[in-house]
Each structure stands twice: as structure tokens, then as C-alpha cells.
N, C-alpha and C positions, 0 to 999 in steps of 0.2 A: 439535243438529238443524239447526245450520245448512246445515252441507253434509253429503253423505251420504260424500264423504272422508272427514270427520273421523272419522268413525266405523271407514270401514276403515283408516286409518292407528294408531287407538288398537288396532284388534281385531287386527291385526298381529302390532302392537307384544307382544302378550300370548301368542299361541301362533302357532308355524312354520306355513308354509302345508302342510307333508307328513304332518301331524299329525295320523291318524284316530283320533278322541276313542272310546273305548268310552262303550256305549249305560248310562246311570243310570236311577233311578227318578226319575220325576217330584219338581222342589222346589217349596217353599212360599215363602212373601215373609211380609213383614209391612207391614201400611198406615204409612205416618208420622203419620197424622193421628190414626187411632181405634187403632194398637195390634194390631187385629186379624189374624189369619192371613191371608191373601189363597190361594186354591185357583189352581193350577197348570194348565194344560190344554195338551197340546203339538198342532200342529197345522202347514197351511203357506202360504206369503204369498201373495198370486194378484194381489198392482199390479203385478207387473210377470210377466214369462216365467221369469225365475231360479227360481221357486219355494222360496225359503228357508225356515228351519224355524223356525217362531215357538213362544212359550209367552206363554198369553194368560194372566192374573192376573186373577180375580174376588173382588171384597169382596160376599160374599153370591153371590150373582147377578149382580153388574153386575158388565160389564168395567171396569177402571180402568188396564188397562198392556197394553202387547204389547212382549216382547223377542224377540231373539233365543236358536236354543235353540243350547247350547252342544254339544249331541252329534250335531248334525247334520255329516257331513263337509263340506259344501259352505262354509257360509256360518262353519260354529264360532262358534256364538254371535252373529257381528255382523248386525248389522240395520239399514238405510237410515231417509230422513224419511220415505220414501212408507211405507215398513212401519209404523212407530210412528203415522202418521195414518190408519191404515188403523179406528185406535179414532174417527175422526170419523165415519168413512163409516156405522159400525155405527150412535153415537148421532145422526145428524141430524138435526135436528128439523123439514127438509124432505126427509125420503125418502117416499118412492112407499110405502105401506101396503093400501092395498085395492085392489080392478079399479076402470076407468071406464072409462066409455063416453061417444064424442062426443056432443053432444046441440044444438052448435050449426054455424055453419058450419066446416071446414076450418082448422084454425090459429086459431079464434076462443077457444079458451081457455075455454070450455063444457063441461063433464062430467056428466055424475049418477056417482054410487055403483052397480054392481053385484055382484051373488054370483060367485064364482068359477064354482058351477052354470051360471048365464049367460052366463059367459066359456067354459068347456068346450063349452057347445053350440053356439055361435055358431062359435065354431071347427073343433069335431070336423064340423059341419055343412058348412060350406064343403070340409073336405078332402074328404068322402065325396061330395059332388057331383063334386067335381072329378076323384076317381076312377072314379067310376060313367059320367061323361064321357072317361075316357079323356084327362083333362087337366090331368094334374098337374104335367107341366112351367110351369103357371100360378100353380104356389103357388111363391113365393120367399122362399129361407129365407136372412137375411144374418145370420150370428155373429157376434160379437167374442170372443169366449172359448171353447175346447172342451168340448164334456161328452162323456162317452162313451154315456151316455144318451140325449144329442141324436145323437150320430152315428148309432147301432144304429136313432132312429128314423126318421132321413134314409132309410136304407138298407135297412129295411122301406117305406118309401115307394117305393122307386126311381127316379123321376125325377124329384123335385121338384130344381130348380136351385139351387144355393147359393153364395152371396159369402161366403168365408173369409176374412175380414179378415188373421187369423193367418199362413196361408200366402202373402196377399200383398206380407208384411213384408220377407222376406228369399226373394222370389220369383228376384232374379236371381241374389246370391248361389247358393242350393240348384244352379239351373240351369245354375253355372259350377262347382262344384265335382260332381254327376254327370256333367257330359260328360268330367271328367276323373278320378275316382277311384269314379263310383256311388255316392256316397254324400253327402247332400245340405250337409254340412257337417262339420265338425273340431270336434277339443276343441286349444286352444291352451296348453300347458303350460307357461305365465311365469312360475311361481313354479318354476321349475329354469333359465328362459332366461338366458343373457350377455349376450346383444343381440336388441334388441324394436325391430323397424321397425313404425312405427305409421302405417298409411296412412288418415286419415278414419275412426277411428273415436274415443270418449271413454270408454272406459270407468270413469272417476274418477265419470262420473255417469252414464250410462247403457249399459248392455248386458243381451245377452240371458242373463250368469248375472251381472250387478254387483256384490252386496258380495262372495260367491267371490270371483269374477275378479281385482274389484279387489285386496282384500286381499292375494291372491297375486302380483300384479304387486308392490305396496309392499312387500311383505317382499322378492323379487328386488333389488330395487333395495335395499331399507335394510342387511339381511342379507349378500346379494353382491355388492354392487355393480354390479348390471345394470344399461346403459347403455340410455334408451329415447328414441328420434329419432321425432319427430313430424311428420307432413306433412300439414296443412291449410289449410284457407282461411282460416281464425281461431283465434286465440289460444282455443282449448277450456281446460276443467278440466284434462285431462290432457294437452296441450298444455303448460299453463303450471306441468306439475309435470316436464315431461320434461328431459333434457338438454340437447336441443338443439330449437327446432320453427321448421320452414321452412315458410312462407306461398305458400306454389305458387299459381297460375292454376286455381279451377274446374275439375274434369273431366279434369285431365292428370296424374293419379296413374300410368295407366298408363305412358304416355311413359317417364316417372320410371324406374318399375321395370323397364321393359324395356333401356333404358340400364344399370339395374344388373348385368342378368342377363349385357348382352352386354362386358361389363367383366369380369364372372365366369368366362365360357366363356374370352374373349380372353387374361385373364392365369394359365391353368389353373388355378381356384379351385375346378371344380365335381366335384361327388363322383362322379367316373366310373365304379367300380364301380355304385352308385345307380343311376344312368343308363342303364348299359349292360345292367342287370340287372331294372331296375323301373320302367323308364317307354320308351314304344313311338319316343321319340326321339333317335337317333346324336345326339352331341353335332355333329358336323361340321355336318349338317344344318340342326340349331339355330342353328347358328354361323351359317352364311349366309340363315337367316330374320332372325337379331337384327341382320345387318350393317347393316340400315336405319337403325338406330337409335342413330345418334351421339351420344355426350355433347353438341355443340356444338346437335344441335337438339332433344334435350330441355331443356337448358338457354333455348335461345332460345323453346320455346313455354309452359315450366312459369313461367320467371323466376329460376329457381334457378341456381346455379353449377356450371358443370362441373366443378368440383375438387372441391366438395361430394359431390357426387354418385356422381362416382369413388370420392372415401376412404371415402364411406360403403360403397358396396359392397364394397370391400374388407375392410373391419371387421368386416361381414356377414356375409363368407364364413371370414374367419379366427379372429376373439373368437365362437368355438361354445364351447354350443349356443345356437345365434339361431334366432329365427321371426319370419317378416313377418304383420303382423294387418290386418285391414280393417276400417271398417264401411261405413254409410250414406254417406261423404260419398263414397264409392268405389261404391257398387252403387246408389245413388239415380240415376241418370242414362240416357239412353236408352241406350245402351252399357253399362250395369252390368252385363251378364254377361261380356265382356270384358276389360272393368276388373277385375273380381274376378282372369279367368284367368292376369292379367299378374302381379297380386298374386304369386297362386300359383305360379307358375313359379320364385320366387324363391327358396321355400321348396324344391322339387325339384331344384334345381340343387344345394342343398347336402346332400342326403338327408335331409332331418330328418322323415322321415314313421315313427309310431312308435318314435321316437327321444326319450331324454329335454331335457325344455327344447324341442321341437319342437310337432307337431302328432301328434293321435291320435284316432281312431276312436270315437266315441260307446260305450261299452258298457252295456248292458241288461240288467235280470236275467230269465232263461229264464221261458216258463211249458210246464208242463204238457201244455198241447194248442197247436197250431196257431193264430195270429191268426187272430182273423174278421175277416169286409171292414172291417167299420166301428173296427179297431183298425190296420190296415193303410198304412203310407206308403208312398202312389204317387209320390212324389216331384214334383216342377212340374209346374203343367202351365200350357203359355203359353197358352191358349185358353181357359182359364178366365175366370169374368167378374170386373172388376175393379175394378168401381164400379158403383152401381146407376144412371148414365148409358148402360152399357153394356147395359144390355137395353132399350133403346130404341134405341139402334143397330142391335143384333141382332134386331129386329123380335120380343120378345118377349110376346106378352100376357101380362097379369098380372090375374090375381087375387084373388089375397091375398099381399102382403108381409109375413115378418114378422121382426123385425128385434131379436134378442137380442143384450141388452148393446154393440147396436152403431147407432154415430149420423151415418149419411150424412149430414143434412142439416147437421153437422160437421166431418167430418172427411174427407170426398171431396173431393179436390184439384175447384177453379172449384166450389165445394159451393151458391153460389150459383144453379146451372143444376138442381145436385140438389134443391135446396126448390123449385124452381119443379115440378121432375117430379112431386115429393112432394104437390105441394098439386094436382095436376091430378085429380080424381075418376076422370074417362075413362080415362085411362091407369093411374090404381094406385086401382082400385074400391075395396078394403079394406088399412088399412095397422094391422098389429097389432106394435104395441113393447112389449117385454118388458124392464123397466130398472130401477134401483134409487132415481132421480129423473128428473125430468119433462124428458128432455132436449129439444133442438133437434126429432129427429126424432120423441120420442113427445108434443109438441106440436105435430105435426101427424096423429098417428094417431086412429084412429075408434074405438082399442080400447086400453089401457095396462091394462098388468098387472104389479105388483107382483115384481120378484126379490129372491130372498133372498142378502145379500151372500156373500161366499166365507168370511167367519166363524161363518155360521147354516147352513152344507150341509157335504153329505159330496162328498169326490172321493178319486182312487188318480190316483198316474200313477208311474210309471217313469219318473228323470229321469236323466241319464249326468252320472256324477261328473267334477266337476274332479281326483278323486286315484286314478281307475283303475276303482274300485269303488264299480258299481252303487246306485243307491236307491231304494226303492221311499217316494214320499211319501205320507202319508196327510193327507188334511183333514176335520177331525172340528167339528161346529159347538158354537162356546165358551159361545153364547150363545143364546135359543130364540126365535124366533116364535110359537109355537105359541100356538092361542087353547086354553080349560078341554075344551070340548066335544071338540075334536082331541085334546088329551092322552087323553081315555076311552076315544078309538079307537083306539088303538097298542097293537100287540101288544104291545111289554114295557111297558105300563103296572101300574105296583107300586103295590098299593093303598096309601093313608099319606102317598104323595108328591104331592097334589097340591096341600096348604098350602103349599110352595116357591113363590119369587115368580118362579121361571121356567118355570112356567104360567099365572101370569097373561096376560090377554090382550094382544096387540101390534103389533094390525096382524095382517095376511094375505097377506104376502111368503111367496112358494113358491120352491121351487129348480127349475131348468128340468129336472131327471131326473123329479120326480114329476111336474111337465106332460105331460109325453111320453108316463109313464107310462100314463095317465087318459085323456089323449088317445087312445092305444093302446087300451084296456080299451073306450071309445065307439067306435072304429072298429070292431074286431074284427078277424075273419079273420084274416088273414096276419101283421097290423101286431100284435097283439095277441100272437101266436105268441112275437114273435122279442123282447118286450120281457117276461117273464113271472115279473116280479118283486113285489113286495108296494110296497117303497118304496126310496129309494136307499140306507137303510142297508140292506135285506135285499141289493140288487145290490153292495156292497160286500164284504157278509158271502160272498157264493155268489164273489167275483172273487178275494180273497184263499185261496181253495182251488183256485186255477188254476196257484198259486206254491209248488213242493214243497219247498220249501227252509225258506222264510216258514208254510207251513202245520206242518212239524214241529217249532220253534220258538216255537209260541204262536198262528201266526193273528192273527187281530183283535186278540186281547188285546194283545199287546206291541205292533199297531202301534197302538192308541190308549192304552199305555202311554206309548209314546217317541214319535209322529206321525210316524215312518219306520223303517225299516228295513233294513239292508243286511247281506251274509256278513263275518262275522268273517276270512274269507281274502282277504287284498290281490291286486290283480289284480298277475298277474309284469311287467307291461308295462316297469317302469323296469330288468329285471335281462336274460333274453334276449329278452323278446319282441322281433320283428323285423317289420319289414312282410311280407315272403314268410308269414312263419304267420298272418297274419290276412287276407291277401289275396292271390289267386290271380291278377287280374289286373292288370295292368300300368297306368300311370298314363297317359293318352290324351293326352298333351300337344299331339300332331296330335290332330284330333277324327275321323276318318273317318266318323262319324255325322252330323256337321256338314258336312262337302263334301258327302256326298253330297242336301244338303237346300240343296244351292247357296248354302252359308254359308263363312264362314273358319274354315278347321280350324284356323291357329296362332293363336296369342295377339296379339293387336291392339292399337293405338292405334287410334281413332275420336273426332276431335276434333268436338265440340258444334255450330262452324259453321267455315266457312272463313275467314281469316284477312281478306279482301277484306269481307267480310259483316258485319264488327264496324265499332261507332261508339262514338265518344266519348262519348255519353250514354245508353249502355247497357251495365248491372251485369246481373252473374247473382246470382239470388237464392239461397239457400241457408238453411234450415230447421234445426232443431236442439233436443233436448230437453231441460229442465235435470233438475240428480236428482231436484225434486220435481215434475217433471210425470209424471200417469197420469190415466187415466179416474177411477179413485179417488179422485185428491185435486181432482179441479176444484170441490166446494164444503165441501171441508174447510179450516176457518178454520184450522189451525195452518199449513200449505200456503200458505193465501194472504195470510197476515200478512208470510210470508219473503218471498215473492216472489207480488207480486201483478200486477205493467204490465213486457209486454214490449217494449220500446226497438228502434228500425232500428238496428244496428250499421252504421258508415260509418268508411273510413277518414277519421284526420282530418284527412289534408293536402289528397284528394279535394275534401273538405266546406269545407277553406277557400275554395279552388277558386271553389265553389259557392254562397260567402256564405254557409253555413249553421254556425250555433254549437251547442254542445249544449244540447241540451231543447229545441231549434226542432221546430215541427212542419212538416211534408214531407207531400207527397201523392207514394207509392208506386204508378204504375200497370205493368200489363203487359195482355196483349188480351184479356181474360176480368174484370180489372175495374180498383179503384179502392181504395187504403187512408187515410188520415188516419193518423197515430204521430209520437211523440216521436222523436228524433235522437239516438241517443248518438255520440258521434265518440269514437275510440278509434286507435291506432295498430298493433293487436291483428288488424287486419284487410285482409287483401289487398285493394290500391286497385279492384280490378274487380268485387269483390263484395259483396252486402248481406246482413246476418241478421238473420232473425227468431227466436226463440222460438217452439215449438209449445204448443200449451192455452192459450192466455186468448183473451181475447175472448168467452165465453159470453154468447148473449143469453136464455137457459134453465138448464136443471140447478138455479136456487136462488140467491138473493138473496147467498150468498155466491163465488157466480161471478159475479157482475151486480157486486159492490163495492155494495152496499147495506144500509145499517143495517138491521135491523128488530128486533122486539121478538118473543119464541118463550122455550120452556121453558127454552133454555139462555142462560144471562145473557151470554155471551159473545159474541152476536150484537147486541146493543146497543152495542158498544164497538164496533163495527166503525170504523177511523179511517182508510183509504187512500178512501174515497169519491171526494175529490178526482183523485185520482190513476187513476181510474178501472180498468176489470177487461184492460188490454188488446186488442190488437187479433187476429184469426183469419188468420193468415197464408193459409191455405189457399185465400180467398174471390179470392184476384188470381193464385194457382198455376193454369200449364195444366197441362192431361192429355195429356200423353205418355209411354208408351210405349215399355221396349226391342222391339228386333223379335225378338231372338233370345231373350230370356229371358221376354220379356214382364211383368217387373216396373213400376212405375211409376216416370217419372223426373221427382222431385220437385221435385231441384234442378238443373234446366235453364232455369227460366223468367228469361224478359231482363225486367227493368222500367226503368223510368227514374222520376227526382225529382225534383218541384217544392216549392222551397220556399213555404210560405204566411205 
């Protein structure tokens, strides 16, 4: 569990990454302790976006293990630390169990006990006014997670406003790759690639499909020998597992790559057919866009070497099939949708679009009828709101906020500005958070209610395979909530079963589909129409006969057999499929949608500030997640035993510089605030920039996000021993908010600070 490497390096090691496992019957285990059978349940992981396919193991009723499930195609078995702690999240012995209601001042830490009855009406009451007023652009709804339940009731509302955490993630990304292909992202196929130019991203610990991804990249490399060049600001996980990794200058990945490209055109590297046939740009054309862009001055603005950067693009273009990848330290920036398109351009120059070891097109499996609105990707949209500061810009009144699974007064960049909004009554009348513990933001709400973790609810999603072929996931709950009185009222309740210890009572943690639901049913009219379902397993039950393929097959049954689903027939993609058959139009590398919006149609450099504008005593900060950070594991002790205090990364000849040793503490500021942290000096880290770690620093969520001993059900929270060492510090509280103009993503890692040692 140390690393969530290790895990895909072993999982690897054990089966090929091209290797679609046919679907088993569910297996059993046995306990070490007691001998006993342990019961099987297949299901899927919800800490992270990947959605991997887990089997949860019950001695009796209680969970005791979650692995990976072996017949899942994506993940094959392997499974990260954030999945395997995902059993703390379940048992905590400080999760949110019943509703409460504020009862003292704002943030004062005051509750009583209420019915969910009382929470329903309190609620459904406020909506109904607000629409009988014609004012429901007043109710503000901020996610952290999808439900299709909440969507469908977003969109029987119709105007309520809503902060999509999710879609803000990979906002500029999505926005740089429709303006040039429609379609808001790629599947990156490394376990077939030669050559893996890796621009700012990590995927050894973090991405949006991880143990997949990863495992496939290590087997390229262990298998074929794929060569993987890394370009970051610091020595990452997979940085320091790549070939080669260059320490570039902050925010000048494009520079880089466009150098590459014009090395590519200039020594006839680039796939002219490709070109001349699949994307709206004459190579000549190109040729005299990219002439700006000399080896000599991407070298003098990145730091990197011109010969470097030469042979690599030429290895690029000739050891095929290669893909250039990006993440965060590439689209996090006020330019990240630029950045991404430079990326991209690299990968076009050598055609690798639906091509093997390249890039390829998401595939979905079909349904039935027509997407409804609320199952439908509109793709970006920069006008969206993108922090709950931003409706107070936008002159929004409010309400009622209410805020699932999701925690501004954490996680919004200067979040500091956001607790002050939060705690204002005047401006946020009613603030309702819907969480699984008491975080940041739902200690400051007047109303907390109880959800039910991603191991206790039902979901579907159609997620697009890492190996071509389609998957329908299912997440089926391992473990119950449910109090005696509830279990009487469930349609399949079977007389006999209620002596089982998982009807015992447990709290009154609900999943946000049956809120919606109920909520719907008190509203009525319209809202009540379009959600007209019994509970989320009957909308489950009615969604899987929307899939004809899946419905003659078995249905429900097989996928709470196996907790997914996919066609026994491989999609052809690796043998003729071509880009021309999957896509009619042509790749926009000129953007003509973008001039005409008095923007850059070609692919750009946009450097962060002018070279005149820089000083010696100011670093760009830069953010980053290890493999156990997630909303989930912030007060899961196995999580924060590994890795508890996250350290300022400094280069360490900078810091000699600056008189500072390691474990010296520094005061980090920039114009929004102020930090106190330890020092690590490392050599791992380009001289002009600082890293922080994302998730610690909790002043809420639970005594073991705080680094505090206490005494509770589970003995393990008594041993607690990094106290000293403290829960870390919140990077986000001294990050500005800024803004791409074009993508409208946030750019997280632009903000300048400077260090005092104390």
C-alpha cells in the first residue's frame, strides 16, 4: 500500500495490458483469522474518476477487504491505496449519520438532531417558493460527484445554477481538444506506444483512468521497451520512473513542443498524407506559423538544451508508434488551453490519431433511445461558474446553496475569501451540505445531511475502455444503511430476512438519487414527472433496459453478477479502423472558430509574465497530488499513517542561497495570503519553482485529518502517533484565482510567492 505503483508494477507483471479477461462468477475468500468464507460482491471505486472494478469481501455483513476485480477490462484486477482505504471511509467512526440542523451562531459548531421529514420540508419548501417566485436562479447547486439522478433533477428545475466541480477539472484541456477534433478528450493507447513524451502530467499516481493507465504504460516499457521522456517542474513518481525527465521553467511546455513540431515539419518527419488529408492545415503554412519558434529560444526560455530537444523530436517522429500525453502541469495555467493545443499538434504532425500506440476516441456502448438533456455532453463551457466567489462577482443572489459532496470552503483556490462568503448570512441566507463527514463547508451550514458513501448506493455509468471496448459499470451497495423500519418498506422485502445484521440500524445516511427523488414527489408538477421512479435501485432496474445488447444478456442480473458489463466482440480499432471511419471532419489545427472570436487560431506560446517582470525572489508555485490523496481518504487513518505533512519542495542549492536547511520552517506568501511549512530541499526541483502537496491541512472532516488522537469504537484511533508532526498545511488558502480567457479553466499553478525563513 505504499505506493499505488507498486501495485501496478506487480499487476503488470501478472497479465498483458491487451488482455480482455472474460466475465466469471463471482469468488469467495476465506478469513485468516476465523476460517470462514468471506462473501464476494463485485462493484465500482468512485476515489477517484478512473472508476475501477472492485470486489468487496464480507465476514457476515461487515466489510473486511476491497480488491480489485480481475474481470474488469480496464483496471484487471489491480487496485490503488485510495481503493483499498476506500474500507475506512465506509467504517468511520466519525462519519455524518443523521441530519442536523444549526442551532447556534454560523461556524459555531452547534446542532440538534433532526428527521430527514424535517430536512425534506425545509427544503422542498424553499424550492417551491423560489419557484412560485419565479426565482430559482437563487437556488445554487455546487457538486463534487455526478449522479444521474441529480442531473435529471437539475433539469426538471431548469434554472437553478450549478458549480460542477467535475467539469472544472479538465475545463481547459476538454476546450483545446474540441476546438480542434469535437471532442473533448482522447484515450491515450501506451500500452502499444514506442515513445511516450510525457508533458506535466503523473500518471504512476495520479490520473483520470490510474491503475488502467498506469499498468499499461509499465508493461510498454517492461514488455517493449518503450522509452518515456518526462517534462516537469519536479522530479514526480513518474518522472522518476521515466528515462530521461527534464526540469523545464513553469508554463513553458508549450514553447518546448512547438520547437518539436517545427524540427518535425523542417527535417520532413511529418505524416503528409495525415496532414494533407485529415487536418484543415498545408503543411507549408504550418511551416511558416512554427518558423517563430527556434530551438535556440525555447531552449533559452524553458532551460532546456537545444540538442535535447532536437533529438528528442526526432525519436518522436521516427521510434513509432509514439504519443505525446499531458496533464495538469500543462492545462493548469491561464493559457492551458493553448498549452494543451501545442501538446497536440505533436501528436498530428505524426498521424497517430486512431492509430495503434497513439490516440483514440472514447467509445460508448449504444442505447436504445436518444440521450435525454440530463445524460447529454455539451462540452465546455467557459462561462460557467467556477467557484462559489464567482457569484458574488456575477451579482448573483442566493438563496439556498447547496453543496454535495463538495467543499469550497476547501478546496476553492484563496478558499480563504470563500469562508468569509460562507459565513456571511446576507449574502448565502441558507447553506445546505450534503457529505459523508463534517467538512470545512458543512461546518458552516445551517442544515447537514447525512450521504451515503459510493459503497452503500447504486450508480451505472458507461465508461470508454482503455482496450477499445466499451463498459458499462455497475455500483451495487456491499454494505446497508438501512434502519429495521426502512427495510419493511422496500418493495423486495423477503419475509425471514430481517434477523440479518444488515438490517440492523446504522445511521441514516441517504444517497443523493433518493433525495432528489422525495424531493421531486414534495414538489410535484413537472419536477415529479421527469423523476418517476420508486428508488435508485428501481431507476437502475428501468436504465439498464435502455441497453439492447446488455438487456438480452441477462439485464441487472449479470451486471450485479460481474459489477460490469461489456460485448464479447473487440472493438476493430487496432486492425483497419482509420480515423476517416470514425470522423468525418477534419482536425482544426487553424481554429477558425477562434479568429473569428478575435482569438489565436494557431497553436501558441503565451508566456505567464514578461521576462522584464520577473525578480529574484519570486518562485511560481505549483500544486500536485500524491496517489493517496482523495476527498475519500482525508480522514482515513491508513492514508494518513503513509503520508500525513505535506513539506514546501525547494530546490536545494536556491535554499542554500537563502540560508534555509531542511525541516526549517518558511513563511510562503503570495497576494491573497500567508502559509507557515516545513522545508524539504531536494535537488528534484527546478530552481524557480515551489511544491506543495494537495489534501492536508484539514481544520474539519475528523480528528484524523486534524492529526489528533482520540478515543472512538475503533482502537486504531488511539494509536494515532504523527500528532507532532502535525495534519499539514492547505495550499490553496495563499493560491490566486486566475483564469484562462479562452478556455476558462482555472490556473492553479500561476501564482508567484516569495520565502521567509522563520
Amino acid at each position: 500500500m505504499k505506493t499505488g505503483i507498486t501495485l501496478v508494477a506487480s499487476a503488470a507483471a501478472g497479465m498483458g495490458a491487451t488482455q480482455i479477461p472474460d466475465m466469471k462468477k463471482n469468488s469467495s475468500a476465506v478469513s485468516r483469522t476465523s476460517l470462514k468464507t468471506l462473501r464476494a460482491i463485485p462493484t465500482s471505486c468512485e476515489q477517484c474518476p478512473a472508476g475501477c472494478g472492485l470486489i468487496a469481501y464480507l465476514n457476515g455483513e461487515r466489510l473486511v477487504q476491497l480488491l480489485g476485480n480481475p474481470s474488469h477490462p480496464n483496471n484487471q484486477g489491480g487496485i490503488c491505496a485510495k481503493g483499498i482505504a476506500g474500507l475506512n471511509l465506509v467504517n468511520d467512526p466519525e462519519r455524518l449519520l443523521f441530519p442536523l440542523k444549526r442551532i447556534g451562531p454560523r461556524g459555531g459548531g452547534q446542532w440538534s438532531k433532526i428527521t430527514w421529514d424535517e430536512a425534506y420540508s425545509i427544503l422542498s419548501r424553499r424550492i417551491e417558493q423560489m419557484m412560485s417566485k419565479g426565482n430559482l436562479n437563487e437556488f445554487i447547486i455546487d457538486k463534487g460527484r455526478e449522479d444521474p439522478l441529480l442531473e435529471r433533477f437539475i433539469t426538471a428545475l431548469g434554472t437553478a445554477p450549478v458549480l460542477d466541480r467535475l467539469s472544472l477539472k479538465n475545463l481547459n484541456r476538454d476546450t483545446a481538444f474540441v476546438s480542434m477534433i469535437e471532442s473533448p478528450y482522447l484515450i491515450e493507447d501506451v500500452g502499444k506506444s514506442r515513445t511516450i513524451l510525457n508533458f506535466g502530467a503523473n500518471p504512476y499516481a495520479n490520473h483520470d483512468y490510474f491503475i488502467g493507465f498506469a499498468r499499461r504504460l509499465v508493461h510498454s516499457r517492461v514488455e517493449k521497451g518503450a522509452r518515456l521522456i518526462t517534462f516537469d517542474v519536479r522530479m514526480s513518481e513518474t518522472a522518476a520512473k521515466s528515462d530521461a525527465w527534464y526540469p523545464l521553467k513553469a508554463g513553458t511546455d508549450a514553447i518546448v513542443a512547438l520547437s518539436m513540431a517545427r524540427v518535425i515539419v523542417e527535417k520532413g518527419l511529418a505524416d503528409q498524407e495525415f496532414m494533407k488529408k485529415n487536418t484543415n492545415s498545408p503543411l507549408p503554412v504550418l511551416k511558416d506559423h512554427l518558423s517563430q519558434y527556434t530551438l535556440q529560444k525555447a531552449a533559452m526560455v524553458s532551460g532546456l538544451r537545444a540538442e535535447d530537444i532536437e533529438r528528442l523530436a526526432v525519436e518522436f517522429a521516427t521510434q513509432k508508434p509514439s504519443v505525446a500525453l499531458f496533464g495538469g502541469g500543462v492545462t493548469d495555467h491561464i493559457h492551458g488551453s493553448q498549452n494543451a493545443r501545442c501538446i497536440a499538434l505533436l501528436n498530428w504532425l505524426i498521424g497517430n490519431l486512431e492509430q495503434e500506440g497513439g490516440l483514440f476516441f472514447p467509445r460508448f456502448i449504444e442505447k436504445s433511445q436518444p440521450r435525454a438533456p440530463w445524460q447529454k455532453s455539451s462540452g465546455p463551457k467557459p462561462d460557467q461558474i467556477k467557484a462559489t466567489l464567482d457569484l458574488q462577482k456575477l451579482g448573483n443572489r442566493i438563496d439556498t446553496y447547496f453543496a454535495y459532496l463538495s467543499n469550497p470552503a476547501y478546496d476553492d483556490l484563496d478558499c480563504r475569501s470563500t469562508v468569509k462568503l460562507l459565513k456571511n448570512e446576507k449574502k448565502v441566507p441558507f447553506l445546505v451540505a450534503m457529505d459523508t463527514h463534517l467538512t470545512e463547508t458543512a461546518f458552516l451550514a445551517d442544515m447537514v445531511l447525512p450521504a451515503a458513501t459510493y459503497l452503500e448506493s447504486w450508480g451505472l455509468k458507461s465508461a470508454p475502455s482503455l482496450e477499445g471496448v466499451p463498459i458499462l459499470n455497475l455500483r451495487q451497495p456491499v454494505v446497508s444503511l438501512l434502519s429495521t423500519a426502512e427495510v419493511l418498506r422496500l418493495p423486495g422485502f423477503e419475509v425471514g430476512k430481517l434477523i440479518e445484521p444488515v438490517f440492523r440500524p446504522k445511521g441514516e445516511a441517504k444517497e443523493i438519487g433518493n433525495l432528489c427523488l422525495e424531493l421531486a414527489r414534495r414538489i410535484g408538477d413537472r419536477v415529479s414527472k421527469s423523476l418517476p421512479f420508486k428508488d435508485t435501485q428501481d431507476y437502475i432496474a428501468q436504465e439498464v433496459l435502455t441497453f439492447p445488447a446488455l438487456k438480452s444478456q441477462g439485464g441487472l442480473k449479470i451486471l450485479k453478477r460481474e459489477g460490469m458489463w461489456f460485448s464479447p466482440q473487440k472493438d476493430s480499432r487496432h486492425s483497419a479502423a482509420k480515423y476517416s471511419s470514425r470522423r468525418k471532419n477534419k482536425v482544426k489545427i487553424y481554429a477558425e472558430a477562434w479568429r473569428q472570436k478575435g482569438l489565436s487560431p494557431w497553436p501558441e506560446y503565451h508566456p505567464l509574465r514578461k521576462p522584464e517582470e520577473e525578480t529574484e525572489d519570486e518562485f511560481i508555485l505549483t500544486t500536485f497530488k500524491s496517489s493517496l490523496s482523495s476527498k475519500g481518504t482525508s480522514n482515513s487513518k491508513w492514508a494518513r499513517e503513509i503520508l500525513h505533512e505535506n513539506r514546501l519542495w525547494m530546490n536545494r542549492e536556491i535554499a542554500k542561497e537563502l540560508g534555509i536547511q531542511n525541516g526549517d520552517k518558511v513563511q510562503v506568501s503570495s497576494s491573497v495570503g500567508t502559509l507557515i511549512i516545513r522545508v524539504l530541499t531536494t535537488s528534484r526541483i527546478h530552481p524557480k519553482s515551489l511544491a506543495i502537496a494537495e489534501g492536508f491541512g484539514h481544520n474539519a472532516i475528523g480528528k484524523i485529518a486534524k492529526a489528533e488522537r482520540f478515543s472512538s469504537s475503533d482502537q486504531d484511533t488511539r494509536l494515532l502517533w504523527w500528532e507532532k508532526e502535525g495534519p499539514g498545511v492547505n495550499p490553496n488558502e495563499i493560491i490566486e484565482r486566475k483564469t484562462d480567457s479562452i478556455g476558462g479553466g482555472l490556473g492553479s499553478k500561476d501564482t508567484l510567492v516569495r520565502v521567509k525563513k522563520l
